[in-house]
N, C-alpha and C positions, 0 to 999 in steps of 0.2 A: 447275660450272653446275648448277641445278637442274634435278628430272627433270622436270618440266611444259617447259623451251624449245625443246622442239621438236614437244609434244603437237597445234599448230594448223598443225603443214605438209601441205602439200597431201598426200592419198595414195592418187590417181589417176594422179600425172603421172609418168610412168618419165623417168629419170635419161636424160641424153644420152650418147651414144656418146662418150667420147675421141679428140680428133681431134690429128692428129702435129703439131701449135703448141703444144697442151697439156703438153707433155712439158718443152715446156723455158722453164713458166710455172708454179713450182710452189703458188703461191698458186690459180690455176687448176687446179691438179692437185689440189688437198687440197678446192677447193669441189665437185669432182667427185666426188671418193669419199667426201666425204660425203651428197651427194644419194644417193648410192648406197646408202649405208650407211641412212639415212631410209625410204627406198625396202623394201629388205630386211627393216628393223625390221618394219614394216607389217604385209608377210606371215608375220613368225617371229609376232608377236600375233595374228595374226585363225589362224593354223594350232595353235599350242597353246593360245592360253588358252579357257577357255568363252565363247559369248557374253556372257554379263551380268559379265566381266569385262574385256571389248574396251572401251578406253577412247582415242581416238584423237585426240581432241580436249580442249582446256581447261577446258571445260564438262563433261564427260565424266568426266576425271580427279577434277575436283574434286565431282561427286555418288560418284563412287569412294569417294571419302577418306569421304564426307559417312556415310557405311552403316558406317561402324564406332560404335558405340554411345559408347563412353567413347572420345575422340578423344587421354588418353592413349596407347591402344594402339597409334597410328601413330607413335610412336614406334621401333615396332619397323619399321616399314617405310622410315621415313625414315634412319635411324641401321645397321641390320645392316650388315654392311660383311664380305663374305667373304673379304676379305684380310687380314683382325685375327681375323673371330672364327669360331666351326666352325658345328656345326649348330644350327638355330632350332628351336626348340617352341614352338606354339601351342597352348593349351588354353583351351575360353572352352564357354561355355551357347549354346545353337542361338539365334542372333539376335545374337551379339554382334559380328561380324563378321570373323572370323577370314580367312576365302576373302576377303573385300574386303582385309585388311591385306596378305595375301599377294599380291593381285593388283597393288596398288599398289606392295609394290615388286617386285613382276614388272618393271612397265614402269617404274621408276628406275632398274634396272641394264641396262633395257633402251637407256633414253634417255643414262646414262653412257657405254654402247658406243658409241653412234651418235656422242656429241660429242666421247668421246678416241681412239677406235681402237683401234688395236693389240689389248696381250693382254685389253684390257678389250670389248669388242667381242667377241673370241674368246671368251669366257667368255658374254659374254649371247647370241651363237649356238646355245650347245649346251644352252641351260637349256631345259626339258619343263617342263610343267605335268599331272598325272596326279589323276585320280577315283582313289582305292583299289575303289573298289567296283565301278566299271566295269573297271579288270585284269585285276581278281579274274574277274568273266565271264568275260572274254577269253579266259586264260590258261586260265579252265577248259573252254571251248570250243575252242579251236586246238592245245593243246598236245601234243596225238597225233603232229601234223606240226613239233614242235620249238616253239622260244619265237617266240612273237608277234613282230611289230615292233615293236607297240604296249610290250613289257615290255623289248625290247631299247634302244628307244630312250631308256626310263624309266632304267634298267639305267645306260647309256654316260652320262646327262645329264651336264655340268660340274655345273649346281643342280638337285635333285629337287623339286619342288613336289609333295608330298604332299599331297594334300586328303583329306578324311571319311576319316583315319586311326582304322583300328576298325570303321569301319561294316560292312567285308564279311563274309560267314557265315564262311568259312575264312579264316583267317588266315595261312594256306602262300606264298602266293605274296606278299604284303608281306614277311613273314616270311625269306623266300629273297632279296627286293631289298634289305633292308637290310643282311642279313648280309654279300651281294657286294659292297656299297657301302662298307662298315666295312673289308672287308681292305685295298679301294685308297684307302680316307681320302677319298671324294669327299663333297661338302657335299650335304646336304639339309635341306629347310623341311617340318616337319611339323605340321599343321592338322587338330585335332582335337576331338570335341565331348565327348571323355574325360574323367576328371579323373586328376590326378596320383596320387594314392593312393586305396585304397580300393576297394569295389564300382565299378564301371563305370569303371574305370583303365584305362592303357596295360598296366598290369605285369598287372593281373587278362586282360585278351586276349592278351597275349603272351608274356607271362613277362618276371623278370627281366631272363635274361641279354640279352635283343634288347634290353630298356628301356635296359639300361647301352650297348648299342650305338647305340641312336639318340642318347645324350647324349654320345659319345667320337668319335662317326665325324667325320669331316672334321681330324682333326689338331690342332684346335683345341679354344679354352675354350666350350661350347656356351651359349646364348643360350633362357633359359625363361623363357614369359610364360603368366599365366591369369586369368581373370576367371572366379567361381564361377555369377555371379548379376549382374541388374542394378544392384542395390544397392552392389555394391563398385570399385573401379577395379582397372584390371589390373595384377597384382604381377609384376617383371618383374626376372630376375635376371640378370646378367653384360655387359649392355649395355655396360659404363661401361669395357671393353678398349679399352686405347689401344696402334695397333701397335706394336711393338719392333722391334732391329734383325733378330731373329732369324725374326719373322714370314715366311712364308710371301709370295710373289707373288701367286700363284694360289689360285682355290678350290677346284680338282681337282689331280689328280694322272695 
């Protein structure tokens, strides 16, 4: 089911209470947890993503989509799939809309939880959405009295939504979440106004060996897209995995 059919449900109205007829009506039982489940969505969006990526309705969604400049590049939001493939790189020119492709498919794997459940639901549960550069603050404000929540829950996410990867003065604390992330194979989306080689790269902020780890982490064949400039469309490599039997259920670990 696509992720817009469930973009225009109410998200005021709290789920009713389960009442003991319902139990042993399971067609009634499944329209309940999923109201439930709608309900919940609601608040996992409006609690991590930024505002100007709260998209809650159909009209909404679709001025979302509409802010990605080359409307190739939703591509990558409609199509990722973290149970085929590993981590995503974004790399685009400030205005191309990289935060919007991410945001949109924030709320598709949002909206697939809501409508199949189970381990798929579990998974868009524990997905964060993170500013690098507001962390980076953070971490360097609070860390006297241990790791933030803010890093810990960055840290535990099933998907890391990376955003303005690069932007921060220090690079320590990104630097340290991916590295934790890479030993346990957990997937992350990285959104960045870098380029791939060269002056103002990932590799020139980071080094190497973290670059090779942003491209290996998650267990999987990683997923890279970029657009230089507005003149070119976005060139977008490993999309085209189709799952195997040996793939992976899940996108963490």
């Amino acid at each position: 089911m696509g992720h817009q059919a469930w973009a225009d449900a109410p998200t005021k109205q709290e789920p009713k209470l389960l009442s003991e007829s319902d139990f042993g009506d399971p067609a009634r039982l499944a329209e309940r947890e999923l109201q439930r489940r709608k309900a919940d969505a609601v608040t996992l969006i409006r609690r991590t993503l930024p505002e100007y990526l709260v998209a809650l309705r159909r009209g909404e969604l679709q001025a979302l989509r509409a802010r990605v400049k080359d409307q190739s590049g939703l591509q990558l939001a409609d199509q990722w799939n973290p149970y085929w493939h590993g981590n995503l790189i974004v790399l685009g020119y400030s205005g191309a809309g990289k935060s919007a492709i991410g945001g949109v498919l924030f709320h598709r794997l949002v909206a697939e939880g809501v409508m199949k459940g189970g381990h798929h639901w579990d998974l868009a549960q524990g997905m964060r959405w993170v500013d690098c550069e507001e962390l980076a603050r953070t971490v360097r404000t609070h860390r006297k009295d241990g790791d933030p929540a803010e890093y810990v829950a960055a840290r535990d996410a099933s998907i890391l939504f990376l955003d303005e990867v690069g932007s921060e003065d220090n690079p320590q604390t990104v630097t340290d979440l991916v590295a934790w992330r890479f030993k346990r194979q957990r997937t992350t989306v990285f959104l960045s106004g870098r380029t791939r080689e060269g002056a103002g790269s990932l590799t020139e902020k980071y080094g190497a060996p973290l670059v090779r780890k942003m491209r290996e982490s998650g267990g999987k064949r990683m997923v890279f897209a970029e657009q230089l400039d507005d003149k070119t469309p976005w060139s977008i490599k490993g999309l085209e995995r189709r799952p195997q039997p040996e793939d992976r259920r899940s996108g963490s670990s």
